[in-house]
C-alpha positions, 0 to 999 in steps of 0.5 A: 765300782760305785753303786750309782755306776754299777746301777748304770751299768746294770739298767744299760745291760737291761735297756740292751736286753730290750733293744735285743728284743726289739731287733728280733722282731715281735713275738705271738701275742707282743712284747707284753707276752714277755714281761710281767708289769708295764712296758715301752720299748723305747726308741734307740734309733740316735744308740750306736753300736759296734763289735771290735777284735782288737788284737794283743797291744792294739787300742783306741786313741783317746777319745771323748764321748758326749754321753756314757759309752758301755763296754763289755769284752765278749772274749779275751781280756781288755785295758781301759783308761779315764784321763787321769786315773790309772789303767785298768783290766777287763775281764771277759763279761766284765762291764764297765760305763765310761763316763761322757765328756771324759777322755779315754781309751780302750783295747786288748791286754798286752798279751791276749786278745780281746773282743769288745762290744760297746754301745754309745749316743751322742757325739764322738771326739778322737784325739791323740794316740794312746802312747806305749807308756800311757798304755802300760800305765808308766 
């Protein structure tokens, strides 16, 4: 993974700790109370997110996000793929930003399920089906 992609992936992993934060409500003494050094809790309101259990073989369309979209599969082992590169394995824990504008798509291992949280803004655009031989990178 290239450093400007795994430092994406990391400040989205932190900015998702602090939205966590902010989802359980303020604690004694506010959110300072939980840092060292000035902080703003931002607004996510326009983020959405979802959790998904894709069975084993089951997948996305492609489909084209206007800004980055971050995945992390929480249980199982997960494939993902950019138009015109090759497929790719997601452990669990393992996560990975796609990029926006870019057409892909996401889902289980052919042979294991997986549970995928992702987090995206922007605009969503769904297209074709993502065919068995797309899938199995032929």
């Amino acid at each position: 993974m290239s450093g400007k992609i795994s430092s994406l992936v990391r400040a989205a992993a932190t900015g998702l700790a602090i939205v966590s934060l902010a989802a359980l409500g303020q604690p004694q003494g506010g959110f300072q109370s939980l840092f060292t050094g000035e902080i703003a809790i931002v607004d996510s309101s326009e983020m959405n997110s979802s959790r998904i259990r894709f069975e084993a073989g089951a997948r996305t369309n492609w489909h084209v996000h206007s800004e980055p979209q971050l995945l992390l599969i929480e249980e199982g082992r997960g494939r993902w793929q950019e138009e015109g590169d090759a497929v790719h394995v997601l452990e669990a824990g393992e996560p990975v930003l796609t990029r926006g504008a870019v057409s892909h798509w996401h889902g289980a291992d052919p042979d294991q399920a997986a549970v995928q949280f992702s987090v995206y803004a922007g605009e969503l655009e769904w297209q074709d089906a993502v065919t068995d031989d797309e899938y199995l990178g032929r």
